[in-house]
N, CA, C and O of each residue as an XYZ file, in Angstrom:
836
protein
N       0.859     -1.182      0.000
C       0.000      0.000      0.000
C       0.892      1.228      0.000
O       1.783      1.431      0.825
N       0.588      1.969     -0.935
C       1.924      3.720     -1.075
C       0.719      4.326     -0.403
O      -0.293      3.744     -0.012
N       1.129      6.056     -0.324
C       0.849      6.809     -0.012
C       1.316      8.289     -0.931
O       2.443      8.719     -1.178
N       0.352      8.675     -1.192
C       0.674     10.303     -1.485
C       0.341     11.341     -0.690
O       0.196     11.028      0.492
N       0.188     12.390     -0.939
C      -0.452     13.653     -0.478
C      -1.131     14.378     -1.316
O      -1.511     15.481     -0.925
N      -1.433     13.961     -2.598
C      -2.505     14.686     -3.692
C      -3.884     14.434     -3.410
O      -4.487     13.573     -4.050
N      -4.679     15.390     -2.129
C      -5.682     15.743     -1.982
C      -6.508     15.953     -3.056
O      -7.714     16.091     -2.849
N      -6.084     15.999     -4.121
C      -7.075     16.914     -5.428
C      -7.606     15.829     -6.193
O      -8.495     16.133     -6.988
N      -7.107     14.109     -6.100
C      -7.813     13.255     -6.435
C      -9.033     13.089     -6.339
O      -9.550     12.453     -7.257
N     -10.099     13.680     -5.007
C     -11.199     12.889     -4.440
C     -11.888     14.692     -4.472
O     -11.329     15.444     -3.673
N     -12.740     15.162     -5.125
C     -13.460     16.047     -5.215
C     -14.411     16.404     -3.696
O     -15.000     17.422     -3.334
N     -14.205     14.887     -2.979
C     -15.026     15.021     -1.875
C     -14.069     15.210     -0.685
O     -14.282     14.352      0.171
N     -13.165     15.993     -0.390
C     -12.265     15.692      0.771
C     -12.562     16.789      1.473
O     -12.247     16.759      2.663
N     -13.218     17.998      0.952
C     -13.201     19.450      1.603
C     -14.680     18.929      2.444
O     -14.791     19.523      3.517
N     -15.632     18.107      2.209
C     -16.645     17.739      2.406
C     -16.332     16.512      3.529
O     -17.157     16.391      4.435
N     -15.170     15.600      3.502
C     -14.755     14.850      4.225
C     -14.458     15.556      5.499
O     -15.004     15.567      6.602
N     -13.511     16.089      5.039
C     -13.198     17.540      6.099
C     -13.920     18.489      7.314
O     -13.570     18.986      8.384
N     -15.427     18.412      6.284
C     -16.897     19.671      6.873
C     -17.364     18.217      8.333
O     -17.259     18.422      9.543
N     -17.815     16.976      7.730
C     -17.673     15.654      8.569
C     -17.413     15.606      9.371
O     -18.225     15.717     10.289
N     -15.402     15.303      9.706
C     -14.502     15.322     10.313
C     -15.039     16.731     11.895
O     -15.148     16.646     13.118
N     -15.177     17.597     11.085
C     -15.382     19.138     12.340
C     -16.846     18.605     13.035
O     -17.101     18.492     14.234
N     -17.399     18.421     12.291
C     -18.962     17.817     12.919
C     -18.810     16.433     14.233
O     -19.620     16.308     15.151
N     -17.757     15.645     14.047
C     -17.639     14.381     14.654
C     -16.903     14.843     15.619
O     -16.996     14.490     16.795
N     -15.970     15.828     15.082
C     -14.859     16.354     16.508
C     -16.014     16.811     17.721
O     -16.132     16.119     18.732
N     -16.735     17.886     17.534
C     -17.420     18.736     18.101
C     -19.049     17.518     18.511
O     -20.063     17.858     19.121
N     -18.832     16.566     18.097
C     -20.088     15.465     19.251
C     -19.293     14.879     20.179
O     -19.792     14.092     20.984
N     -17.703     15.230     20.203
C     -16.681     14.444     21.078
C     -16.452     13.153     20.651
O     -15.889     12.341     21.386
N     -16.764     12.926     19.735
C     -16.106     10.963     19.486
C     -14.917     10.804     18.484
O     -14.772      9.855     17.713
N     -13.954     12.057     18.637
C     -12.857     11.723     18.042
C     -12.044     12.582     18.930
O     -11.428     13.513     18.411
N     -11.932     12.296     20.779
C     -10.960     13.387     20.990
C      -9.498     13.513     20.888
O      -9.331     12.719     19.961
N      -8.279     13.954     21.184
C      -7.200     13.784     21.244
C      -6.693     13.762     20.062
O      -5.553     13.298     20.071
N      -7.162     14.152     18.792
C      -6.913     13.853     17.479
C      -6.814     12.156     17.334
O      -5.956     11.620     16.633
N      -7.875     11.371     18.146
C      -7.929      9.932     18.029
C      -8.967     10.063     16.752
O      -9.408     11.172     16.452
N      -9.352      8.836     15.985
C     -10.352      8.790     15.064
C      -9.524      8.616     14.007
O      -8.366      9.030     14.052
N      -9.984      8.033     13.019
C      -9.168      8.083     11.291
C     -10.570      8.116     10.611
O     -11.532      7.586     11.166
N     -10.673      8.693      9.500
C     -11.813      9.122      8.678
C     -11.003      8.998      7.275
O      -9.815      9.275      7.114
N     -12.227      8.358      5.963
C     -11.188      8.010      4.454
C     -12.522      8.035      3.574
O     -13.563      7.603      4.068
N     -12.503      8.388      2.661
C     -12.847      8.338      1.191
C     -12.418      7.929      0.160
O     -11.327      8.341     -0.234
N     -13.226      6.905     -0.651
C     -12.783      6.200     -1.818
C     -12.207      7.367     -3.028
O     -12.823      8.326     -3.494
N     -10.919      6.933     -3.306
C     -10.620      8.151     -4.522
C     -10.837      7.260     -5.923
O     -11.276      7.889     -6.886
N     -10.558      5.834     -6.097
C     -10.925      5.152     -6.916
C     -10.916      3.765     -6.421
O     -10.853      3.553     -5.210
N     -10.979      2.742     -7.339
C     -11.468      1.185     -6.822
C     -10.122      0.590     -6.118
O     -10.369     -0.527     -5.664
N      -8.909      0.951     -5.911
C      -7.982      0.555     -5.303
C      -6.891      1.702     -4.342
O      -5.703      1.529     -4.068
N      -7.853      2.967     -3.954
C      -7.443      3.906     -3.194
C      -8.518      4.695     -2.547
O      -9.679      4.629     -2.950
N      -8.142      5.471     -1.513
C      -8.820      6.088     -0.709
C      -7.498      7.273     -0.369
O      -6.281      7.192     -0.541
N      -8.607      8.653      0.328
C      -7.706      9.516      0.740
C      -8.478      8.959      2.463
O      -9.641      8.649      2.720
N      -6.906      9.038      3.615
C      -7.140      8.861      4.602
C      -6.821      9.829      5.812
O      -5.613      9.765      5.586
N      -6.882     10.599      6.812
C      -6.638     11.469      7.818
C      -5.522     10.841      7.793
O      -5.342      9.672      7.452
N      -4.270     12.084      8.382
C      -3.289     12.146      8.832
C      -2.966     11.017     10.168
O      -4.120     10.663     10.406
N      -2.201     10.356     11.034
C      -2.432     10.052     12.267
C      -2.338     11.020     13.104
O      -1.451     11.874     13.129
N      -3.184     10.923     13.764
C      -3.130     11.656     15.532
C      -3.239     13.792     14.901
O      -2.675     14.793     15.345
N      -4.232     13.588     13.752
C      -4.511     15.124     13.072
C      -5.859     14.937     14.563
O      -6.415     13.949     15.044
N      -5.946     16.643     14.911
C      -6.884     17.235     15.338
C      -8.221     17.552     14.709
O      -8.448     18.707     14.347
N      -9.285     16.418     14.528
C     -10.076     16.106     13.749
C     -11.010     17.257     13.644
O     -11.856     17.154     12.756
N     -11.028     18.334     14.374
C     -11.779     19.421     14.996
C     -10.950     20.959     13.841
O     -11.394     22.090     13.647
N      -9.872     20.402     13.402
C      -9.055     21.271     12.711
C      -8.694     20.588     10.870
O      -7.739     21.111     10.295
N      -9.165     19.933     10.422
C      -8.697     18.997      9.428
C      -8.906     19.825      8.016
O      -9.898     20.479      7.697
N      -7.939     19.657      7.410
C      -8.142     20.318      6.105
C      -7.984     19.251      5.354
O      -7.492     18.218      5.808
N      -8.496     19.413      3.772
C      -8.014     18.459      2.303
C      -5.949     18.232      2.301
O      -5.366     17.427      1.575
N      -5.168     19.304      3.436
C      -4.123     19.449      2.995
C      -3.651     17.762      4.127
O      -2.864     16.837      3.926
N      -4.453     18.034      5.077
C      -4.238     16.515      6.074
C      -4.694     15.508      5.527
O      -4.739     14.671      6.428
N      -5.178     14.921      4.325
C      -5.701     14.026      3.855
C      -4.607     13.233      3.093
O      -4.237     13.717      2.023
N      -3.957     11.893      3.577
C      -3.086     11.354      2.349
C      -4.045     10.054      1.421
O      -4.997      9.303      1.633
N      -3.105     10.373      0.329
C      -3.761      9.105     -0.749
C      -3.315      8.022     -0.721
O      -2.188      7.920     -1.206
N      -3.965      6.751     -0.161
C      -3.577      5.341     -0.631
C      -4.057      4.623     -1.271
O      -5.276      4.546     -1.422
N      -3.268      3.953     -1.782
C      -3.454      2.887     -2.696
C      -2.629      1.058     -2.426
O      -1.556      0.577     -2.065
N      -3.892      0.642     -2.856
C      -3.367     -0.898     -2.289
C      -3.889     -1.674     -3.614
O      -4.782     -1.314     -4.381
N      -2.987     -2.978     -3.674
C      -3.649     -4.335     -4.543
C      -3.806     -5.497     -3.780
O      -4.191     -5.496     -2.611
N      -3.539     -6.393     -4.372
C      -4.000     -7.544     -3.794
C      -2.538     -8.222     -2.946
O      -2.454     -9.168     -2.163
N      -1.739     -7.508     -3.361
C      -0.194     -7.392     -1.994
C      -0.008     -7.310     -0.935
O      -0.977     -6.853     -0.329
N       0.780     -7.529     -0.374
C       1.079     -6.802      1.164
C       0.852     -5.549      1.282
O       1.344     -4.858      0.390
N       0.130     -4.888      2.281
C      -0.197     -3.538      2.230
C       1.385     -2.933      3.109
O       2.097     -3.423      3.986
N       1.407     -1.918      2.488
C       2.767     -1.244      3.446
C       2.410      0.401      2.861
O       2.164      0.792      1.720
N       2.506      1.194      4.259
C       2.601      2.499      4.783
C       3.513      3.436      5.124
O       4.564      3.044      5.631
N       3.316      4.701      4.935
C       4.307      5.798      5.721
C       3.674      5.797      7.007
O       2.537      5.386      7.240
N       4.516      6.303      7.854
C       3.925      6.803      8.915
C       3.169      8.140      8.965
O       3.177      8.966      9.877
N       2.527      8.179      7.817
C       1.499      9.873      7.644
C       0.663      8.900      7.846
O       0.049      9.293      8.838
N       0.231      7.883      7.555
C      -1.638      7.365      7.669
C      -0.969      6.517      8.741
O       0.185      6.094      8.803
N      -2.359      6.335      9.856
C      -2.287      5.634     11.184
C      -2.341      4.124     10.528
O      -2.799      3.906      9.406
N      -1.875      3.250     11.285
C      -1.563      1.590     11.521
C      -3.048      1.275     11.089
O      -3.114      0.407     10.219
N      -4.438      1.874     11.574
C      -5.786      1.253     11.511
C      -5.964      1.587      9.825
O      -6.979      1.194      9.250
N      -4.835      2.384      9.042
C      -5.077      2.387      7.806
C      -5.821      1.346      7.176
O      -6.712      1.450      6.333
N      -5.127     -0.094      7.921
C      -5.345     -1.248      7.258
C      -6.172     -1.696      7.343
O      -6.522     -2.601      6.585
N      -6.864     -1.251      8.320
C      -8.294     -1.885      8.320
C      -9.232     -1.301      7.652
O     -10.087     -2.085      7.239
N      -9.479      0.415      7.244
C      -9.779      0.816      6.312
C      -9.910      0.298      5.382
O     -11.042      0.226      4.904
N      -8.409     -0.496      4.491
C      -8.434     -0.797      3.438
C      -9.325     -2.065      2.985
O     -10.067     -2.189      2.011
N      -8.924     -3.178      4.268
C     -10.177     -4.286      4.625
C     -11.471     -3.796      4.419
O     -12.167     -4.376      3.585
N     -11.937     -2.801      5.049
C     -13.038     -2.782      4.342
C     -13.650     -2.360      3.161
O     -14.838     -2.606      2.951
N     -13.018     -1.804      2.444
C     -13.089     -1.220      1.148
C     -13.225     -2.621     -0.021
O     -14.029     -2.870     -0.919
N     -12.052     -3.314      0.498
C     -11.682     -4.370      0.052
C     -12.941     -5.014      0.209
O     -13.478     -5.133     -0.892
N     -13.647     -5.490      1.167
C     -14.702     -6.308      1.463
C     -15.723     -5.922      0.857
O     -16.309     -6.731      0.137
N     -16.178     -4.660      0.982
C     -17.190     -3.896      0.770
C     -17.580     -3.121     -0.559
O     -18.543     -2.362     -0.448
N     -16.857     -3.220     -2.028
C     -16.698     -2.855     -2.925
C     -18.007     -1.189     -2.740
O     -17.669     -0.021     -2.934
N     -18.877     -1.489     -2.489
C     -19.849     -0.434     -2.379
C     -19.356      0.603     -1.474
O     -19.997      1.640     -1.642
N     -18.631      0.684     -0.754
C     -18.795      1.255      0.760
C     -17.355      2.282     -0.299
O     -16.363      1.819     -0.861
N     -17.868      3.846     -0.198
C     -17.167      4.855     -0.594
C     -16.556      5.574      0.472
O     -15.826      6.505      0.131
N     -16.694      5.346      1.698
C     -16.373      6.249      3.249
C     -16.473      5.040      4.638
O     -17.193      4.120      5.024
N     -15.463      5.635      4.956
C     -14.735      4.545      6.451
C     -14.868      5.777      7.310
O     -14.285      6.779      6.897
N     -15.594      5.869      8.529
C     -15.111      6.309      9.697
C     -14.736      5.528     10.716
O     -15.063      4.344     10.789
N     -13.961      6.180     11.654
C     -13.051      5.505     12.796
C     -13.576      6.244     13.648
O     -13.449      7.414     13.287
N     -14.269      6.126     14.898
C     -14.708      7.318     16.104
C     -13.958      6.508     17.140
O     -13.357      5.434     17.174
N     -14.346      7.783     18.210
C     -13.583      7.206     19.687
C     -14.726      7.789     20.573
O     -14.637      8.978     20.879
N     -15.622      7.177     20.942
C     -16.554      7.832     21.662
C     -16.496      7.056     22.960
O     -16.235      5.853     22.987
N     -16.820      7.998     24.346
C     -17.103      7.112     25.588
C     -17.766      6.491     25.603
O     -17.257      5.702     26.399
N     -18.781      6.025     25.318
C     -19.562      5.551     25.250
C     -19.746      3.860     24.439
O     -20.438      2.869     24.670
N     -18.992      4.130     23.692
C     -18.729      2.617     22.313
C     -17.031      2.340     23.065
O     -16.491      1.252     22.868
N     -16.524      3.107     23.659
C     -15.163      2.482     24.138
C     -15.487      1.311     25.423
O     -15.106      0.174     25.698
N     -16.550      2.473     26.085
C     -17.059      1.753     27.557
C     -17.679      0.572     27.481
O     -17.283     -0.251     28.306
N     -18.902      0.069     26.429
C     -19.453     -0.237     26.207
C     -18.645     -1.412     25.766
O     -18.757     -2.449     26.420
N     -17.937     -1.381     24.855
C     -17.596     -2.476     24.108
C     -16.658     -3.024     24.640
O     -16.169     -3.915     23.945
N     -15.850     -2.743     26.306
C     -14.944     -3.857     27.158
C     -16.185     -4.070     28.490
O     -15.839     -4.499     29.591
N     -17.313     -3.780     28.246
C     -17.961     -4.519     28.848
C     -18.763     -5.811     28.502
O     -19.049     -6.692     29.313
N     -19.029     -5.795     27.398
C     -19.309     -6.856     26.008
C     -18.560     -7.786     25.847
O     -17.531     -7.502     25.234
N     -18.717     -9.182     26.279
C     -17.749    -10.005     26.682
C     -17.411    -11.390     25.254
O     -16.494    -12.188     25.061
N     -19.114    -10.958     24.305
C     -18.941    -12.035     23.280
C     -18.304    -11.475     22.271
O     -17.461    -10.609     22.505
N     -18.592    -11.867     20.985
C     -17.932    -10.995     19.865
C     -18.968    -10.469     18.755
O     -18.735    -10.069     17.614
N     -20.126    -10.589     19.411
C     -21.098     -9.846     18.675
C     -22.453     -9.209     19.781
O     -22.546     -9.691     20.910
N     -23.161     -8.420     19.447
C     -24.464     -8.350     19.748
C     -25.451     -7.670     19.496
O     -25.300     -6.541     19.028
N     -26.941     -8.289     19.790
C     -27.778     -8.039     19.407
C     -28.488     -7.074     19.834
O     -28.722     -6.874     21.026
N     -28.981     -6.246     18.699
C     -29.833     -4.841     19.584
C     -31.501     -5.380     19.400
O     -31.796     -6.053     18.413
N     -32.182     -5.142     20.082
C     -33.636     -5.331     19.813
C     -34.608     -4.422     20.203
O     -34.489     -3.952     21.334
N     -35.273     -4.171     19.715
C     -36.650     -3.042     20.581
C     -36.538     -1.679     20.073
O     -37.342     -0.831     20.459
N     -35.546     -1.368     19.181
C     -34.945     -0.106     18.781
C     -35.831      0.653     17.291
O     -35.857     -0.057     16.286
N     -36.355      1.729     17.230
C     -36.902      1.855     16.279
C     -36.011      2.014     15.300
O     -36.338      1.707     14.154
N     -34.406      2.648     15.646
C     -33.556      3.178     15.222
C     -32.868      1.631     14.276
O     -32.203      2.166     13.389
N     -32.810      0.946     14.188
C     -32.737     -0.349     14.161
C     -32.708     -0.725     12.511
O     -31.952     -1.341     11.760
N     -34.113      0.091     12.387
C     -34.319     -0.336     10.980
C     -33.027      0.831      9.958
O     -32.453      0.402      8.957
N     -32.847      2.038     10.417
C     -31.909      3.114      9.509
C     -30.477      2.046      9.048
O     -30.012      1.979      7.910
N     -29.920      1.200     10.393
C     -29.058      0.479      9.889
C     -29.089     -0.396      8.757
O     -30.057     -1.111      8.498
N     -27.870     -0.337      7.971
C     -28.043     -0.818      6.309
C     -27.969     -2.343      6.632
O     -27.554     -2.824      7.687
N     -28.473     -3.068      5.478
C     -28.484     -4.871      5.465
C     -29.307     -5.093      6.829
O     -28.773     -6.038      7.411
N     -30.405     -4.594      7.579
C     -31.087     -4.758      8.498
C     -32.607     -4.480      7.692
O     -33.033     -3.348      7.461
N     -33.236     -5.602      7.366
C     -34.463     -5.462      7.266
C     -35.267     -4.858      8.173
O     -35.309     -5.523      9.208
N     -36.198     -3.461      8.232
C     -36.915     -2.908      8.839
C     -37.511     -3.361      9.960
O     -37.342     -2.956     11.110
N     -38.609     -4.699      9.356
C     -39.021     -5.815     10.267
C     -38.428     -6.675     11.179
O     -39.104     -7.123     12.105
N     -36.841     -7.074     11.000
C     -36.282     -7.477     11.596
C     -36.380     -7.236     13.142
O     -36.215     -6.068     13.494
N     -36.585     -8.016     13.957
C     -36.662     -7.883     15.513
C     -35.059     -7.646     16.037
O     -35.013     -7.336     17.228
N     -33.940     -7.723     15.464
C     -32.806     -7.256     16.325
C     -31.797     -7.358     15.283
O     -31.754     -8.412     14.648
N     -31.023     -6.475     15.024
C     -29.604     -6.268     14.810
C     -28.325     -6.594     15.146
O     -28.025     -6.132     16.247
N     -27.699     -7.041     14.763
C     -26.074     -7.512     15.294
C     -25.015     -6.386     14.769
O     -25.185     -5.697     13.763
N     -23.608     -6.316     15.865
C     -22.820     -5.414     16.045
C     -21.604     -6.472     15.787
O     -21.683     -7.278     16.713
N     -20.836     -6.721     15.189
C     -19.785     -7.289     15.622
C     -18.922     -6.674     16.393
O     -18.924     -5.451     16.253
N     -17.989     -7.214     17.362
C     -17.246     -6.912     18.129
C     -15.672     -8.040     17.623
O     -15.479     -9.223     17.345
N     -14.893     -6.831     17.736
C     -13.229     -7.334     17.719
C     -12.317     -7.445     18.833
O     -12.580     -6.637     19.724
N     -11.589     -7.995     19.000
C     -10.455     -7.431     19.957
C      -9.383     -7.242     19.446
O      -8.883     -7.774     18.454
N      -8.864     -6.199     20.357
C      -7.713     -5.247     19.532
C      -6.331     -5.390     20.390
O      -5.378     -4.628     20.556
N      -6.695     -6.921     20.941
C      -5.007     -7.207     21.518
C      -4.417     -8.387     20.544
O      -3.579     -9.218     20.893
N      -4.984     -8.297     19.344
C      -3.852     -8.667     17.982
C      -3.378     -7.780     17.440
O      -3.617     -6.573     17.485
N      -2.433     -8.563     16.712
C      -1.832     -7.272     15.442
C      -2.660     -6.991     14.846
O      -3.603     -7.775     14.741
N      -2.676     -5.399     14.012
C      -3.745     -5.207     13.139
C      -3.453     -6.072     11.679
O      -4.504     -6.387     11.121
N      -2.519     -6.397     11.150
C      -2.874     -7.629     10.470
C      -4.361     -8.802     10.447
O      -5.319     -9.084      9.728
N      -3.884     -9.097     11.453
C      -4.904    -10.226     12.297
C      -6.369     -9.267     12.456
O      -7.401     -9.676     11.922
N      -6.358     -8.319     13.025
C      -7.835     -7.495     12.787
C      -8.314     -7.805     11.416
O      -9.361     -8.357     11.080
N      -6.818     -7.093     10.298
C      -7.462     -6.835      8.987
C      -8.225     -8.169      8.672
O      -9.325     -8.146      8.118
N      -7.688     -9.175      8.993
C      -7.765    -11.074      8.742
C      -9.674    -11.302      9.180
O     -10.515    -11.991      8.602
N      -9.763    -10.707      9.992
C     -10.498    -11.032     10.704
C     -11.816    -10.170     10.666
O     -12.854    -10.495     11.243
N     -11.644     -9.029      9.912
C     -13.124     -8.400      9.434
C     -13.145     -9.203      7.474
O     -14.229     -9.142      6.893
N     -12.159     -9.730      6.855
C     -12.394    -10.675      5.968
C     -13.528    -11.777      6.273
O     -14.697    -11.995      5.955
N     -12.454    -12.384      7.120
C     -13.334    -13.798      7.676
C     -14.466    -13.555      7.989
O     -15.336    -14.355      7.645
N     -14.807    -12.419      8.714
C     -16.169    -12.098      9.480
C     -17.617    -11.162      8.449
O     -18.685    -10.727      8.880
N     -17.122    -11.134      7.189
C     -17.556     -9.769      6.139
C     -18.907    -10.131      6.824
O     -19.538     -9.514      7.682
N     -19.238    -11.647      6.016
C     -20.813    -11.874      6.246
C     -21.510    -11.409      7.380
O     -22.717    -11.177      7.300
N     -20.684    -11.198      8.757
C     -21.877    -10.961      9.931
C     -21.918     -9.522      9.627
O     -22.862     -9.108     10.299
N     -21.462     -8.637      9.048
C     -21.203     -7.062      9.054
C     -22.242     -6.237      8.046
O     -22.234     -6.600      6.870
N     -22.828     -5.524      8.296
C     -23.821     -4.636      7.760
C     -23.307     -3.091      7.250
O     -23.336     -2.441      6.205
N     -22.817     -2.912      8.644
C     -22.027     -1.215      8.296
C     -21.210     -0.670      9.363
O     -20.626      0.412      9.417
N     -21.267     -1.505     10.100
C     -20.499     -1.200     11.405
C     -19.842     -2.408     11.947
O     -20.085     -3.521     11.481
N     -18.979     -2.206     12.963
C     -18.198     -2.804     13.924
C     -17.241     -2.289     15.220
O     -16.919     -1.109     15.362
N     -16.890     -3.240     16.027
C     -16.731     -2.775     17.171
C     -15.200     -3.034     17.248
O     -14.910     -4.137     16.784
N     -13.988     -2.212     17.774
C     -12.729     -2.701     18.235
C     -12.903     -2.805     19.589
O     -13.591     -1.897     20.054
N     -12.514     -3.593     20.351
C     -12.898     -3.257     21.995
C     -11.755     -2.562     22.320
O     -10.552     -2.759     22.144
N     -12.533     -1.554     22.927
C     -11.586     -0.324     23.628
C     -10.701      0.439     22.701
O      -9.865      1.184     23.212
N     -10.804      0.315     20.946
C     -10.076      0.920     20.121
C     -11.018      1.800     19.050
O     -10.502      2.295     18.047
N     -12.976      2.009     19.461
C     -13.645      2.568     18.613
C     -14.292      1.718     17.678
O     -14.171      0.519     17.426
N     -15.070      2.703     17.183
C     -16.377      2.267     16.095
C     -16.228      2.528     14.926
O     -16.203      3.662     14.446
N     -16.094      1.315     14.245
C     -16.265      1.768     12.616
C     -17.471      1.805     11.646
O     -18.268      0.869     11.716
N     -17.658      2.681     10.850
C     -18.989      2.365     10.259
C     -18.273      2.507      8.919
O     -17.050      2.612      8.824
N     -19.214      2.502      7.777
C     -19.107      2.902      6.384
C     -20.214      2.591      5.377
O     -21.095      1.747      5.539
N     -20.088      3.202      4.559
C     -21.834      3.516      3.400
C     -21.181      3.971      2.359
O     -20.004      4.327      2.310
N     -22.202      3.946      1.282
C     -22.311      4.329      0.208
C     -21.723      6.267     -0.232
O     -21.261      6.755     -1.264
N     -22.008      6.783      0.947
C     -21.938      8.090      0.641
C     -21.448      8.689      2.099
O     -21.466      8.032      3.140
N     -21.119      9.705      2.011
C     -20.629     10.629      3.615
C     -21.690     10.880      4.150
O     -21.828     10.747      5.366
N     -22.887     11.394      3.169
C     -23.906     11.598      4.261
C     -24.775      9.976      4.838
O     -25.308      9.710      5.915
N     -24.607      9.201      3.648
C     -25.387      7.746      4.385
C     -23.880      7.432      5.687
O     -24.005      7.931      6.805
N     -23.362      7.099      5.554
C     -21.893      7.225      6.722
C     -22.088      8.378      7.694
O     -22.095      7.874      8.817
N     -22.194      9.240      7.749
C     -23.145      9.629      8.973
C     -24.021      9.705      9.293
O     -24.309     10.523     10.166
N     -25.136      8.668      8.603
C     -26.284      8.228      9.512
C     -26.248      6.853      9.818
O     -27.254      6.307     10.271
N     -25.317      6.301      9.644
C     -24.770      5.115     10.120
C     -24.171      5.173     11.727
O     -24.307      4.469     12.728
N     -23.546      6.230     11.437
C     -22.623      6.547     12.509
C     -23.718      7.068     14.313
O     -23.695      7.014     15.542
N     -24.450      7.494     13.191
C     -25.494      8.159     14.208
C     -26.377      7.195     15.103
O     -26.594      7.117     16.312
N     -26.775      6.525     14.027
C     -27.472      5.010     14.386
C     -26.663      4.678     15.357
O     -26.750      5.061     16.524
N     -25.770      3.881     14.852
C     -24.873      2.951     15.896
C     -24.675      4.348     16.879
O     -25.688      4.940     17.252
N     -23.725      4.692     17.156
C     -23.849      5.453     18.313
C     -24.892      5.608     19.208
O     -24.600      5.780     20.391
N     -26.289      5.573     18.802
C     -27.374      6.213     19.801
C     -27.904      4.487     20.676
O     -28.339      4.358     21.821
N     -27.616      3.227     19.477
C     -27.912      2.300     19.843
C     -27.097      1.877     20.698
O     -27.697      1.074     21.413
N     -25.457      2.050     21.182
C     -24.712      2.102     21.754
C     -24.900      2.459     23.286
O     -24.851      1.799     24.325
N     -25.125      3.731     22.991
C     -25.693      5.282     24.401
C     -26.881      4.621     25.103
O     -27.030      4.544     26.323
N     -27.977      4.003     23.846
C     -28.998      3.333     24.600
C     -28.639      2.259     25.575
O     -29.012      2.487     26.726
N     -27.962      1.074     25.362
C     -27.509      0.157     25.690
C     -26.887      0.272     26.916
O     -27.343     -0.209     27.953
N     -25.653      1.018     26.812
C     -25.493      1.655     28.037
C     -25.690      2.090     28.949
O     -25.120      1.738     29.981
N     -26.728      3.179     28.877
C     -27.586      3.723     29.369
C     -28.460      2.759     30.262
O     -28.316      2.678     31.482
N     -29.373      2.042     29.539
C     -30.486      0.700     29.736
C     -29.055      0.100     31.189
O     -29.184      0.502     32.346
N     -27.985     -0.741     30.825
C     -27.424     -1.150     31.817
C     -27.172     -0.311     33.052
O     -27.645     -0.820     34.069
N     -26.745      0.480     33.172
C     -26.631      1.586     34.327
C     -28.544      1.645     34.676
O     -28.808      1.230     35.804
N     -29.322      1.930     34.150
C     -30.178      1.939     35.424
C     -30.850      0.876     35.743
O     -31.571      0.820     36.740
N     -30.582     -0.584     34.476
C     -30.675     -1.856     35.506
C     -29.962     -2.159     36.584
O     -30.273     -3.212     37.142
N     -29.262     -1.655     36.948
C     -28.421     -1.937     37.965
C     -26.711     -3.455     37.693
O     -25.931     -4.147     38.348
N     -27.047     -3.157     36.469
C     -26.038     -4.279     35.827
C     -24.756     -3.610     35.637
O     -24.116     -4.276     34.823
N     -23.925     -2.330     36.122
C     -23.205     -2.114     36.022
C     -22.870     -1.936     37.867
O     -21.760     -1.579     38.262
């Protein structure tokens, strides 16, 4: 996998960018944590800088990668979770936008979550999530753990494509979503998040925390 810095590939990065300030300012990317990417063509994406101040991001913080069916290899301008980005792109031929969040809430949540998936039910919100039939009585989240190499992550949202809709969980490393478009990718993002907050929420005043 190379890397450039020609922002001017992806017509959508100033718009990636408008995103990026929106996600900073709900708090789920603090510390300049989070990676955010856009498809520039069928074997690249432009991706955030590592450890950029997502609250500050310009088209000029955006690098270009490109991968084949090779070993992926990086600069140290795009973060290590590059690769999982690329996994899903790879998986997902449709999916034009990867976000990476860091929210309290999906961090907390997901090292309390002990299987590697789960089910939401009762949620009206339920149906907005993509590959979730409306009618469907409950939704699944996959969950990862992020005390492998990210290799082994990348390995492992392959192996796992089929349980995945639009999201997934790193435990204790954030939420990924991705869609067709930036704005369907942030209502993905929105979804999962609130189903998250709910969940949470629901445990704290069962008394299960």
């Amino acid at each position: 996998m190379n890397t450039t810095t020609n922002f001017q590939l992806n017509p959508y990065a100033v718009q990636l960018c408008t995103l990026s300030r929106w996600i900073s300012a709900k708090q789920w990317a603090p510390a300049g944590s989070g990676n955010f990417s856009i498809r520039s063509n069928e074997h690249g994406c432009l991706i955030t800088r590592a450890h950029k101040d997502k609250g500050e991001l310009s088209p000029h913080d955006l690098v270009q990668i490109s991968w084949n069916r090779g070993e992926a290899e990086f600069t140290a301008k795009a973060a290590d979770s590059a690769l999982l980005h690329v996994a899903l792109y790879q998986q997902f031929p449709t999916a034009k936008v990867v976000l990476q969040t860091q929210s309290v809430a999906a961090n907390v949540w997901s090292r309390l979550i002990k299987a590697d998936n789960f089910l939401f039910s009762g949620y009206e919100l339920q149906s907005v999530i993509t590959g979730q039939p409306a009618q469907q009585q409950s939704c699944s989240l996959a969950i990862i753990d992020a005390n492998q190499p990210m290799p082994l992550q990348a390995a492992e949202i392959s192996r796992r494509a089929s349980e995945l809709s639009s999201g997934l969980l790193i435990r204790g490393h954030g939420l990924y979503v991705w869609g067709e478009s930036l704005e369907h990718s942030k209502r993905q993002l929105e979804a999962w998040e609130f189903l998250i907050s709910c969940e949470l929420e629901r445990m704290k005043v069962s008394g299960l925390l």
